[in-house]
Structures are given as C-alpha cells and as structure tokens.
N, C-alpha and C positions, 0 to 999 in steps of 0.2 A: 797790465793785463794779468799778468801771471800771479801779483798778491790776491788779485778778485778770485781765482782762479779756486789758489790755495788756500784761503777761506770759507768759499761754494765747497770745497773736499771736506771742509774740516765740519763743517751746518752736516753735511752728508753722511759724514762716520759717528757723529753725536748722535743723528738722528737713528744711525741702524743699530746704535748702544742701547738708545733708548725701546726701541723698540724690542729687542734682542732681550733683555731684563724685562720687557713686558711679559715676554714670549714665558719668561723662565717661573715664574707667576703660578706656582703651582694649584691656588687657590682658584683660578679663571678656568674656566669650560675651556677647554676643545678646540671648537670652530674660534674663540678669540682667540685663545694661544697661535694659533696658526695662522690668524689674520694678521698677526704682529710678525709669525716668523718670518711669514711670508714678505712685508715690506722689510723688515730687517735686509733683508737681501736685498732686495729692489735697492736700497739706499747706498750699499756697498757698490751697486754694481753701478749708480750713479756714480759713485765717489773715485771707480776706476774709470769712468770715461771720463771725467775732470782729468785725472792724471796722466790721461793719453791724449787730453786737448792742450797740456802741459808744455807738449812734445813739439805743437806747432810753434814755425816759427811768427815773433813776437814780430809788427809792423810798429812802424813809427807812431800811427794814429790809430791803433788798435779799441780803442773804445772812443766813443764820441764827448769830451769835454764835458760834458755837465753832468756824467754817473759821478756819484760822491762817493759810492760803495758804503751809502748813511744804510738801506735795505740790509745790507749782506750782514754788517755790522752787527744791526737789529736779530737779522736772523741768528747770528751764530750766540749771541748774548741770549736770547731767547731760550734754543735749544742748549745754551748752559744750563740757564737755569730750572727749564726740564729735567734735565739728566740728573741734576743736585735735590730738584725735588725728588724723584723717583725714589732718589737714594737712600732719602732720610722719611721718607712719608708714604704708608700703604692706602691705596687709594681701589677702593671699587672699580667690577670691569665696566661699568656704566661711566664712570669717573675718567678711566685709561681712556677710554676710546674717546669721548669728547673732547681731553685734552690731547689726543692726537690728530683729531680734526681740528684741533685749532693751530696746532703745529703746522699740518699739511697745507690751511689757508696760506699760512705767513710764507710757504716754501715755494705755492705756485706765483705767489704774487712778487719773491726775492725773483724768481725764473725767468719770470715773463718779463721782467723789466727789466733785466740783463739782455734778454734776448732784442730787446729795441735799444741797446745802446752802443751793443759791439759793432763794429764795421766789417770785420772777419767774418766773414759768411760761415765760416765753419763752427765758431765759437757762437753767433748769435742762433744756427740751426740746432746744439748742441744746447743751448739753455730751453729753445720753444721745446726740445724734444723730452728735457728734464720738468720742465713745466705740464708738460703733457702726461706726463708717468706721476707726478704727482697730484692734478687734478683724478687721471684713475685711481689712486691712492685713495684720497678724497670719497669718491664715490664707493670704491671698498670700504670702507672706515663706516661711512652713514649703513652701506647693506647691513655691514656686522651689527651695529649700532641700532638697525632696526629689527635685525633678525634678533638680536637679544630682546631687546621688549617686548617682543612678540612670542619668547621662550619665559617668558615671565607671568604673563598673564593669565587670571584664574582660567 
C-alpha cells in the first residue's frame, strides 16, 4: 500500500510542477495563468494528504489482489513526460490547457480506481475524495478552455 501511496504523491508533485511552470508562462493571459496557479496548489495539497494517509497503519490486506499499480505506473510515466515536454517545448495557451485536460482525464480515472481496490476505508475514501478534486479540475480546465475561445473570437 504504502509504494501505491508514494507514487499517487509523486503523479501529484509532477502534476503541480507542471502546472506551476504553466502558471509562470509569462506569454498566457491572466485568468489562465491563474487557472494553473490555482490547480498547482490543489495538486500539492493532494500530494500532502497522500503523505498523511502514509501515516496510517498498513493491514495485512490493505489493497484487494488484482490492483497491478499498471494505472499509477501509467500515470506517473505520463505526467513525466508532460513535465519533460513542458520543459523543452513552448506550446499555446489553447495547447496548455487541452493538454492538461488530458492529464486531469488520466488522474481521475488513476483515482477512482484506487478508490475500488483499497479495503482501508480511509485510503479508498481518500482517493474517491482525490478523484473528485480532480474531476472539478477537469471542469475548471474546459471553463478556462471555453472562456478563452470565447476571448478570441471576432
């Protein structure tokens, strides 16, 4: 439990890097810069309730036999190679934000299916609850995403 744990922290600190470097985007409006700053945090403060679910003690059959941790994997490989692109490739705020919606997809669906594997009530209530902060993400991301095309047009 506690590697799944420490991987879900590590998807979570990538992801509020990536967005943090969004954020810092001098070229991008305003209201984006702020929709990034904004999750930036949100990500961190997932990343600290990993670390305080860390704290719980570990059962014998803390997760249910058939998680692979193949999801988490994916995810953290993923939001590597977000963060590597970011780093080396300037991309439009139309560009940031899609690919952060696409990040957020891969983060509610790592969540939610953590949250149906753990037996620990506290750890499976503590991914629906991270599942859930990242589906609003989600829907932050499309506003911004719509409120920009809509700041674009003649």
């Amino acid at each position: 439990m506690k590697a799944v744990l420490i991987d879900c922290g590590k998807i979570e600190r990538l992801a509020a890097d990536i967005y943090r470097r969004l954020a810092s985007h001098r070229e991008f409006c305003d209201e984006v810069r702020a929709t990034f700053a904004r999750l930036a945090q949100d990500e961190l403060d997932h990343a600290t309730q990993l670390d305080m679910a860390l704290q719980f003690p570990e059962e014998k059959n803390g997760m249910i036999k058939r998680i692979s941790g193949e999801k988490i994997v994916e995810g953290l490989e993923k939001a590597r190679r977000i963060a590597q692109d970011i780093e080396t490739h300037s991309r439009s705020e139309e560009a940031a934000l899609k690919m952060a919606i696409d990040l957020e997809n891969s983060f509610v669906k790592v969540h939610l299916d953590n949250a149906i594997h753990f037996s620990e009530p506290r750890v499976a209530e503590l991914f629906k609850h991270l599942g859930r902060g990242d589906a609003a993400h989600l829907e932050t991301l499309k506003q911004c995403l719509s409120w920009w095309h809509s700041q674009r047009q003649p």
